[in-house]
C-alpha atoms as one frame of an Amber mdcrd trajectory, in Angstrom:
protein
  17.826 -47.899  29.466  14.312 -45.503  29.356  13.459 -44.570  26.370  10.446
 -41.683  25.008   7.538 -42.856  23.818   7.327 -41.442  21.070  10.650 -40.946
  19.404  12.661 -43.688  21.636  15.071 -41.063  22.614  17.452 -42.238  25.338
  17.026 -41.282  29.158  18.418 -41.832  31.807  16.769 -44.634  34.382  16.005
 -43.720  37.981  19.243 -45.484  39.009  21.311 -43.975  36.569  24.729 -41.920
  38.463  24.456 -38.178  38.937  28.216 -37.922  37.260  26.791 -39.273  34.600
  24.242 -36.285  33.846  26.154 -34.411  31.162  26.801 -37.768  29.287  22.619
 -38.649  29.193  21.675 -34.925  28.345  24.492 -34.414  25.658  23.127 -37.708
  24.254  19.676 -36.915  24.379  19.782 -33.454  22.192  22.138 -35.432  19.592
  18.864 -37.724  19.387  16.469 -34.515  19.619  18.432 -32.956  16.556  18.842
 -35.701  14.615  15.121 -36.634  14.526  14.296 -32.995  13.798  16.317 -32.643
  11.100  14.840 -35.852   9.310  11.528 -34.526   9.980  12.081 -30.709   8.665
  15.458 -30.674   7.095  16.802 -26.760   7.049  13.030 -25.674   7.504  11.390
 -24.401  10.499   7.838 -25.581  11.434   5.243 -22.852  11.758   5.383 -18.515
  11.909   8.171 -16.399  13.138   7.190 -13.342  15.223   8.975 -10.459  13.676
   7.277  -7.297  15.064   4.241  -6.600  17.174   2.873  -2.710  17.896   0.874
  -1.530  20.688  -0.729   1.839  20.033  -3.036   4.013  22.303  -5.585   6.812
  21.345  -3.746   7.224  17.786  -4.545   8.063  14.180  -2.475   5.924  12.473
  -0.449   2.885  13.112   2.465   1.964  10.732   4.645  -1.371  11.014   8.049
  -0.671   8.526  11.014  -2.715   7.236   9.675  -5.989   8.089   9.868  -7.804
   4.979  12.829  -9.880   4.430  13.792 -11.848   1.131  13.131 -15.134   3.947
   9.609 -14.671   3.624   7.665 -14.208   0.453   3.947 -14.913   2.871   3.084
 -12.886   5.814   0.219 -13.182   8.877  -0.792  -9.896  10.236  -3.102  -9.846
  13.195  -4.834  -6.736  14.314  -7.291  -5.760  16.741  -7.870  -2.287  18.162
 -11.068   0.083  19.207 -12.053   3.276  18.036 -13.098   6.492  19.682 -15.902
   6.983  16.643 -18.532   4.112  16.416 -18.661   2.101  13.043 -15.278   3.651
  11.910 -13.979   1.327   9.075 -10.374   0.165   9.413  -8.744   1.115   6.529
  -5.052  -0.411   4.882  -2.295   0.547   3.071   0.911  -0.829   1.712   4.210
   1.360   2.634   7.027   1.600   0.152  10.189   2.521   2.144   8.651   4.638
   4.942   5.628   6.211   2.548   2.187   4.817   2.188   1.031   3.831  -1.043
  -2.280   6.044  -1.522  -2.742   4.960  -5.425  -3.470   1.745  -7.025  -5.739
  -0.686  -4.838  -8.391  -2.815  -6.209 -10.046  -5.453  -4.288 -13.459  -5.495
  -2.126 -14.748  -6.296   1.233 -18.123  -8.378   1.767 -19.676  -8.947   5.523
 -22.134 -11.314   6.785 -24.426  -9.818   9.547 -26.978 -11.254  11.062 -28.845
  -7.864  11.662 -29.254  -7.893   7.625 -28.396  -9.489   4.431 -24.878  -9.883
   3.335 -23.930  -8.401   0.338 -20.857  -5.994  -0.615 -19.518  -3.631   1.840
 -17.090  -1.640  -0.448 -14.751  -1.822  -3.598 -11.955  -0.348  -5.069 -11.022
   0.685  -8.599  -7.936   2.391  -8.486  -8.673   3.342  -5.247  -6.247   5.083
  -2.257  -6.598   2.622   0.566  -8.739  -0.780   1.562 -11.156  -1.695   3.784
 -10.419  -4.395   6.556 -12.776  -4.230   8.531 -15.134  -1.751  11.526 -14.816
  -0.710  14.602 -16.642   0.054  18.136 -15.886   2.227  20.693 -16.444  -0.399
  23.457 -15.859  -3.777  21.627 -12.634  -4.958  19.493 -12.835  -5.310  16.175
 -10.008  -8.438  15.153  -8.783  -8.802  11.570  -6.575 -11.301  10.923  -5.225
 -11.919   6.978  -2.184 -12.586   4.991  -0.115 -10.535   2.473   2.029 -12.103
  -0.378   4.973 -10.606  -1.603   5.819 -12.416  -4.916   8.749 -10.744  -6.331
   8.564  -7.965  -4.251   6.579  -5.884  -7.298   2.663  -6.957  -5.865   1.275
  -6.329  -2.547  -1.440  -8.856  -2.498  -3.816  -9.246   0.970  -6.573 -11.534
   1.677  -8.107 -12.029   4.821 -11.349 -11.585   7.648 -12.150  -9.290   9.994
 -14.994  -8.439  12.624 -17.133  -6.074  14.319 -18.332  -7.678  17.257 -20.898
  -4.994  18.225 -22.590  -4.997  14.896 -22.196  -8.749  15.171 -20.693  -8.834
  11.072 -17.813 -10.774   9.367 -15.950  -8.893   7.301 -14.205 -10.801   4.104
 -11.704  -8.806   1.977  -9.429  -9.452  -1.123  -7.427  -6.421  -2.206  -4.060
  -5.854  -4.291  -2.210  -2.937  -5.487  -0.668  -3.013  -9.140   1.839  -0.370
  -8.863   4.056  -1.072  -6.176   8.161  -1.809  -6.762   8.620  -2.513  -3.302
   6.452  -3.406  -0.355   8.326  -2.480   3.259   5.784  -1.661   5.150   1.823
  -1.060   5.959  -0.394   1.006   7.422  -3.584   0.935   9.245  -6.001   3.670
   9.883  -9.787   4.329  11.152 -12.324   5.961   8.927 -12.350   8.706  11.557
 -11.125   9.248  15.279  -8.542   7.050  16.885  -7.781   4.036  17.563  -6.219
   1.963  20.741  -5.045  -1.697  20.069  -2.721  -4.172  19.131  -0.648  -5.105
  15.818   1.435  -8.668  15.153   3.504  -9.234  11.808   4.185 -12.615  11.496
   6.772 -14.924   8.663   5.967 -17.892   7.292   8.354 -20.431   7.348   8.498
 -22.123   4.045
């Protein structure tokens, strides 16, 4: 009997009957499960997909309701332009279906190689963060994570780019006075923006 070469799962040989078919594949994802459940157990390798926005020529962008008491770690991906040049992409937390506009701390640092690096922005008590800039013709991408712990801390910490300015944007930011964290919110400085966002689970 053929086996895989990796996991010596079962399959059928070349000669092997056609009535047979239900048999060999019934047999084979008894192996398949089996072997996947020594290796992971009840857990799930790798991130869950559990919402992803386009948006075109707008304002504002808001992704709600996607936490779940599964996840305590999220990946958010974002990349957009913007119809001003150099218009920073700012972030907030959402609590229910409001934005948090109280309470961040944190600070973004970038890398150019126009210039020396050195600190973009912080914020003391401040009403959003920065994430990163954008370009009218280019897309900026941010990419970064949030934890959730206890649902009472929005903490993010992540990168982001502007490609036209050539910079790397690096960013640490947390807000101390949330109860519950639903939702976020992403902004430019100024104008509108046109792009993509993807909220992602960790699997734990």
């Amino acid at each position: 009997m053929a086996t895989t070469t990796n996991y010596s799962w079962t399959t059928p040989d070349d000669t092997a009957l056609v009535k047979d078919g239900a048999s060999a594949i019934r047999a084979l994802g008894t192996a398949i499960d089996t072997s996947m459940n020594t290796a992971l157990g009840t857990k799930k390798a790798g991130m869950v997909l559990l919402n992803t926005t386009s948006f075109s020529a707008q304002s504002t962008v808001s992704v709600s309701n996607f936490t779940s008491a599964s996840y305590s770690k999220y990946r958010i991906t974002f990349s957009a332009i913007t119809s001003t040049d150099g218009s920073s992409f700012r972030f907030r937390f959402r609590e229910n279906v409001t934005d948090k506009a109280t309470g961040y701390y944190g600070a973004a640092y970038y890398a150019r190689y126009t210039a020396t690096s050195g600190l973009y922005t912080n914020e003391n008590n401040g009403t959003f963060c920065v994430i990163g800039s954008g370009d009218t013709t280019i897309y900026g991408a941010i990419s970064f994570d949030f934890y959730k712990p206890a649902n009472t801390l929005g903490v993010i910490t992540g990168h982001g780019i502007d490609a036209d300015a050539g910079s790397s944007y690096f960013f640490a930011d947390y807000n101390s006075t949330m109860t519950d964290v639903t939702g976020i919110t992403i902004y430019p400085q100024a104008g509108t923006m046109t792009g993509k966002v993807s909220v992602y689970g960790y699997n734990e």
